[in-house]
C-alpha positions in Angstrom: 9.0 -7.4 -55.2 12.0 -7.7 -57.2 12.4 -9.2 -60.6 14.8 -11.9 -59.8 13.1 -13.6 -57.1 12.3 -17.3 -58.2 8.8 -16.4 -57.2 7.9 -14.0 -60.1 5.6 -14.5 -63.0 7.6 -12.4 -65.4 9.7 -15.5 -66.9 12.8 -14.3 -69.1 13.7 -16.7 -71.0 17.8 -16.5 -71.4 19.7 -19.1 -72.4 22.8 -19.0 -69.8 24.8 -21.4 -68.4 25.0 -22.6 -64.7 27.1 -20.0 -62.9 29.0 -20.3 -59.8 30.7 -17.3 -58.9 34.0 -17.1 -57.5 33.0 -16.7 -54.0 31.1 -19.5 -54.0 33.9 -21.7 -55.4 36.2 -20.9 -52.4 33.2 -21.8 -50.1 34.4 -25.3 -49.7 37.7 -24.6 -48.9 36.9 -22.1 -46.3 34.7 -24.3 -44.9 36.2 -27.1 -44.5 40.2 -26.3 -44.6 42.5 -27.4 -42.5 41.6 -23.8 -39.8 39.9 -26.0 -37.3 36.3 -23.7 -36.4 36.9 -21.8 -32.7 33.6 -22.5 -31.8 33.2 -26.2 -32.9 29.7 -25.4 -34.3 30.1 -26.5 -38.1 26.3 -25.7 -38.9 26.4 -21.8 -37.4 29.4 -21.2 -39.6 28.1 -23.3 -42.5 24.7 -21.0 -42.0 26.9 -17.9 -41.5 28.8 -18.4 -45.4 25.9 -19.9 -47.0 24.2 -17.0 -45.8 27.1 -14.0 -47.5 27.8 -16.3 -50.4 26.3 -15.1 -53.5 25.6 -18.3 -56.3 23.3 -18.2 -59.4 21.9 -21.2 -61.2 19.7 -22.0 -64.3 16.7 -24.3 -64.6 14.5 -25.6 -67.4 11.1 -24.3 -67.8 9.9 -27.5 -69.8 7.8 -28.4 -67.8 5.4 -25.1 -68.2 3.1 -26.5 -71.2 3.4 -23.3 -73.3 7.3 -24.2 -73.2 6.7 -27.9 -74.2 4.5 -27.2 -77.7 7.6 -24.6 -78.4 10.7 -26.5 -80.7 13.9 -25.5 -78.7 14.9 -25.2 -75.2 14.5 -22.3 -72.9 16.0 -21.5 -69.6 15.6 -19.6 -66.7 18.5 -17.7 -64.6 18.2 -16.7 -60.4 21.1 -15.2 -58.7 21.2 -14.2 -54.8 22.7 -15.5 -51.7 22.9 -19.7 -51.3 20.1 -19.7 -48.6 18.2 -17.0 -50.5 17.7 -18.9 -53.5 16.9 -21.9 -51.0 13.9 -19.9 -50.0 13.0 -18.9 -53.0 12.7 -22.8 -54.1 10.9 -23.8 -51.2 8.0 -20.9 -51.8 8.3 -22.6 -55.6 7.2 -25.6 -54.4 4.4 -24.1 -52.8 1.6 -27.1 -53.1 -2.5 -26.2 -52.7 -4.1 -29.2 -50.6 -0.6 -31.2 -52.5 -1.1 -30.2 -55.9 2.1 -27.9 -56.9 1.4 -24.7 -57.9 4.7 -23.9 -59.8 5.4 -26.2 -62.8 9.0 -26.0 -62.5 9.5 -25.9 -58.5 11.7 -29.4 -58.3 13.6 -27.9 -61.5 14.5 -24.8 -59.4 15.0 -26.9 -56.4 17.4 -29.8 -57.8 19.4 -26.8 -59.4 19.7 -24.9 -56.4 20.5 -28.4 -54.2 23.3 -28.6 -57.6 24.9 -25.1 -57.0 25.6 -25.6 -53.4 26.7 -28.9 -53.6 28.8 -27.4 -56.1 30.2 -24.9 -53.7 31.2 -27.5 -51.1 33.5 -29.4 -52.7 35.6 -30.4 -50.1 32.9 -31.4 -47.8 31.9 -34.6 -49.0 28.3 -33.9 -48.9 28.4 -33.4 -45.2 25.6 -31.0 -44.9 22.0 -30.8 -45.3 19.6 -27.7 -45.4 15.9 -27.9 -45.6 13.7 -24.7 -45.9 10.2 -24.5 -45.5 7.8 -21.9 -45.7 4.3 -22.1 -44.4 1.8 -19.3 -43.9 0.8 -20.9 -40.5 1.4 -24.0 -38.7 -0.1 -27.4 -39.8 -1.4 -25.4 -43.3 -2.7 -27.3 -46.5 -0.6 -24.6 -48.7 3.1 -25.0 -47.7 7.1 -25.5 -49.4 9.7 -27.3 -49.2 13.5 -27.3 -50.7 16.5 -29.2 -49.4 20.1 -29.4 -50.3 22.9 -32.0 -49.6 22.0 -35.0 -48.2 20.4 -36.7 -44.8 22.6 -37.4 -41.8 23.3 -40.7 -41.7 21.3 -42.3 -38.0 24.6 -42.6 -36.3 26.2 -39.1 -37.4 27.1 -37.0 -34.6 25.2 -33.8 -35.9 25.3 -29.9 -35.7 22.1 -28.2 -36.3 21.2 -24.8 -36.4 17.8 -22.7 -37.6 17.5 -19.5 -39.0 14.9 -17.5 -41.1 15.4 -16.1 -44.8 12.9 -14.0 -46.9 10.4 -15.8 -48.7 9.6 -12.7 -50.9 6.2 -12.8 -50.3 4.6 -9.6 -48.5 4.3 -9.4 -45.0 0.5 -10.2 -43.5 -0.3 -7.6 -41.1 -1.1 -9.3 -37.8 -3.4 -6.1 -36.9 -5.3 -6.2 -40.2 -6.0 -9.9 -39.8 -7.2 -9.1 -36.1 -9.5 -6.2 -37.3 -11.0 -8.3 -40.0 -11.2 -10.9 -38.1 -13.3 -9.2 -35.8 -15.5 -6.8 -38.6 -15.7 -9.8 -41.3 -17.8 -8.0 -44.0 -17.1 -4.3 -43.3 -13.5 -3.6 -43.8 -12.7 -6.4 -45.9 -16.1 -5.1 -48.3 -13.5 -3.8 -50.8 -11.3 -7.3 -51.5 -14.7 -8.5 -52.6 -15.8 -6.4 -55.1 -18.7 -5.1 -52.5 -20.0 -8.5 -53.1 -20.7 -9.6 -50.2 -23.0 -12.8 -51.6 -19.7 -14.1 -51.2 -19.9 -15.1 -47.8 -20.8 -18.9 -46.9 -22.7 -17.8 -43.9 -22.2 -15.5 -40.4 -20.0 -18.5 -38.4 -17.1 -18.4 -41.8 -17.4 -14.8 -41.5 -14.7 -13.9 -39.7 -12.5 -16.6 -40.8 -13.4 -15.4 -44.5 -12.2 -11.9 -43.9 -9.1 -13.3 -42.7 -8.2 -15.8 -45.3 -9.3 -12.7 -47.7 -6.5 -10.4 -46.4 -4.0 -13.6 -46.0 -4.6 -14.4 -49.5 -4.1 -11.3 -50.7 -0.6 -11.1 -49.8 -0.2 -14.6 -51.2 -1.2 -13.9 -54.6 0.4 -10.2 -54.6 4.2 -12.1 -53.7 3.3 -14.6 -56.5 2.4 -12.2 -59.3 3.5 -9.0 -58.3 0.8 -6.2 -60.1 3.5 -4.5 -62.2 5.6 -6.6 -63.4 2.4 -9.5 -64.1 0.6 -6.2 -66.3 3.6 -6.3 -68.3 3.9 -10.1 -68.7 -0.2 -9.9 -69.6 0.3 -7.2 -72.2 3.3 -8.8 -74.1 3.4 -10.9 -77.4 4.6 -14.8 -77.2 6.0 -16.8 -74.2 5.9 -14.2 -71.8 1.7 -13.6 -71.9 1.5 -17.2 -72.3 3.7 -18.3 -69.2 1.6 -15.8 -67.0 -1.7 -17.0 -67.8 -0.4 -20.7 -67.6 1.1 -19.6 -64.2 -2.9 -18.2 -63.2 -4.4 -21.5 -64.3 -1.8 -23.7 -62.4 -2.3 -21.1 -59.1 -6.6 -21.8 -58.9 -6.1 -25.2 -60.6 -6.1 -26.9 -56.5 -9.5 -24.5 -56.2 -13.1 -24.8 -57.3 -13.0 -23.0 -60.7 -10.6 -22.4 -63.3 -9.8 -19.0 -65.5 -10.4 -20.8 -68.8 -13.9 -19.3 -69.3 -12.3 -16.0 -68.5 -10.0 -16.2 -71.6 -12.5 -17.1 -74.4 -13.9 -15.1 -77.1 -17.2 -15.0 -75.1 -15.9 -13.3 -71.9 -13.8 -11.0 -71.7 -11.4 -11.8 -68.9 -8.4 -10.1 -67.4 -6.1 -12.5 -68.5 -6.7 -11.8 -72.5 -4.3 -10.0 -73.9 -6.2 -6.8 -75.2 -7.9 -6.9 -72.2 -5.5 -7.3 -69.5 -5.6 -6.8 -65.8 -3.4 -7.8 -63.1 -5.2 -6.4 -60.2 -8.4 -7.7 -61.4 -6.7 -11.2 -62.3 -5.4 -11.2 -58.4 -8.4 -10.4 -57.4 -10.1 -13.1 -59.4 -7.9 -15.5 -57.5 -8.5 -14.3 -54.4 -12.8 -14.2 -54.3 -13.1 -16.6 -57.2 -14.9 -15.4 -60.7 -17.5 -12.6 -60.8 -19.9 -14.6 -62.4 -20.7 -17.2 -60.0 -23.5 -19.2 -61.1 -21.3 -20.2 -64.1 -18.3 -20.4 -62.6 -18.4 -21.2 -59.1 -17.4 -18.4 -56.2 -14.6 -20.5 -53.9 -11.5 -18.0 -54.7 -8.3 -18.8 -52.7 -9.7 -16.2 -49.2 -12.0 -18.5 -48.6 -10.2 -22.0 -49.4 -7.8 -20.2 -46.7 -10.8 -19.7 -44.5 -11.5 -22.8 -44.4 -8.3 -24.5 -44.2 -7.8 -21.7 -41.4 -10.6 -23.6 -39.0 -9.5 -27.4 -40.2 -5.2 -25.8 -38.9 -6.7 -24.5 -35.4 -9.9 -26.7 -34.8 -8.1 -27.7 -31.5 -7.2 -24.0 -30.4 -10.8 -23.3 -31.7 -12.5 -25.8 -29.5 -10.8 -25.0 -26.5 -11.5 -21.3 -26.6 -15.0 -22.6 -27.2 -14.8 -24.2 -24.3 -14.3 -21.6 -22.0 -15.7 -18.1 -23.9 -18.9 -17.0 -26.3 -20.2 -14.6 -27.8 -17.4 -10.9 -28.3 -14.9 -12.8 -25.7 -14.9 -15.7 -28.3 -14.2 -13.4 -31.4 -11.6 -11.8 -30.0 -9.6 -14.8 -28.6 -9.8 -16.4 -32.4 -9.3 -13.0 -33.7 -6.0 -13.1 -31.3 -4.9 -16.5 -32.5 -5.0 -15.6 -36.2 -3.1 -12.6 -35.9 0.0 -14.3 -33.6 -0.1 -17.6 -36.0 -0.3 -16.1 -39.3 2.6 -14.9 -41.5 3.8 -15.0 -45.0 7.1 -13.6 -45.4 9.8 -15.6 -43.5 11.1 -19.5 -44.8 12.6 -21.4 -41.8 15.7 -22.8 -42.7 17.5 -25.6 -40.7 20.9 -26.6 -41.6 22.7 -29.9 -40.1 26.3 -30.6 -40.4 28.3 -33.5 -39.5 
């Protein structure tokens, strides 16, 4: 996963100031000169430019609690495309059962919403873009991000949808089939070969799912390499990471502060750090789980996974049992889950 996506644990703290680059500052004149559009379909070419238009933007990181017992200011810089960076804040925004997950998601998103607007001057705010990223339909973990402003009711309105990158891995939609199907065998090894984990037979499947789904969650938000590095290093950096751990399980059942005191040993201490293990913490919950609970993020999913599709559920248990059952769910999972696509839709009036 690259280093500038706004998903990233690896926080550089530059000082910079907001930066528009030239291309984007002719975006409003191109858009909206006096070259009526051929097509008369304002939103596909607004979509089109945002989309080859190349802006960057700084936002505070005050809101990260290691930042706020720190005397000065310190900043953070993205660069990419306009609807990029629009993904980028709407996977920021990423919220757990509502709670966010990123300290300094509206941050991003209000300087993102800035830039653009920026861009379009010219247009008199006659756009508006929403992006939203959601690893399956009706999901308890989602983002949003917008830019511009509503339509007003009586607007006579373009609209157009596209997809960007969310940055996140892709989920397999065979792996979440097969472990859907072998819950407890091939999924053995995201769990430490502790398979006390599972709740009971029935979550199985649904476990071995949410296991594989949050694994590529948790790999897009702290990428293995670059969150080592962050773990090993002095000041901010280390500090930022394991604040950014804390905030990611904070919507869970357990928390890593027992895995950072003198007394245990955790992958988030500095002499000891451990990326992989730290991921996988968040994924199956602690090791130790009669002192610190087991629910990890695989199987919050699992069960948020049922709660999304009880509807599709109960009609295929309507009509099938038994390995016909399985394999109908096992089906569904795999067509309705995916991580790394944002759906953008742009309006223009």
């Amino acid at each position: 996963m690259r280093s500038d996506r706004a998903v990233s644990t690896v926080m550089d703290v530059a000082m910079a100031l907001l930066l528009v680059s030239a291309s984007v500052l002719l975006l409003g004149t191109h858009l909206y000169g006096t070259t009526p559009d051929p097509d008369g379909d304002r939103a596909d070419h607004t979509a089109a430019v945002l989309g080859a238009t190349t802006i960057s933007v700084q936002y505070s990181l005050a809101d990260a609690d290691p930042v706020a017992e720190r005397p000065g200011e310190y900043h953070r810089t993205e660069y990419g495309s306009a609807t990029g960076l629009l993904a980028d804040a709407a996977v920021a925004n990423a919220r757990i059962d509502g709670t966010p997950i990123r300290p300094t998601g509206d941050e991003f998103e209000a300087a993102v919403d800035a830039a653009i607007g920026s861009a379009l001057i010219g247009s008199d705010r006659e756009f508006y873009a929403v992006a939203e990223w959601e690893p399956y339909e009706n999901a308890s973990i989602n983002g949003t991000a917008t830019a511009g402003e509503r339509p007003p009711p009586t607007a006579d309105v373009s609209s157009v949808t596209l997809t960007a990158s969310s940055g996140l891995p892709a989920v397999d939609a065979d792996e979440i089939e097969r472990a859907s199907l072998e819950g407890g065998t091939d999924w053995n090894d995201r769990l430490g070969d502790r398979t006390d984990l599972v709740a009971d037979s029935d979550s199985a499947g649904f476990e071995a799912a949410g296991m594989v789904l949050g694994d590529a969650i948790v790999r897009g938000y702290f990428p293995p390499e670059e969150t080592q590095l962050a773990l090993e290093s002095q000041g901010l950096s280390h500090d930022l990471a394991v604040f950014q751990y804390e905030r990611m399980v904070a919507p869970l059942e357990y928390d890593f502060t027992g895995t950072t005191n003198p007394a245990h040993h955790g992958p988030l201490k500095r002499e000891k750090a451990d990326a992989l293990e730290a991921n996988a913490q968040v994924r199956r919950g602690i090791a130790d789980a009669d002192r610190f609970g087991r629910d990890g993020l695989g199987e919050w999913l699992a069960e948020d996974l049922q709660d999304a599709f009880a509807e599709e559920i109960a009609t295929i248990d309507d009509e099938y049992s038994g390995a016909a059952r399985d394999e109908r769910i096992a089906a569904l999972l795999a067509d309705e889950v995916s991580t790394a696509e944002v759906t953008i839709t742009i309006q223009t009036w």
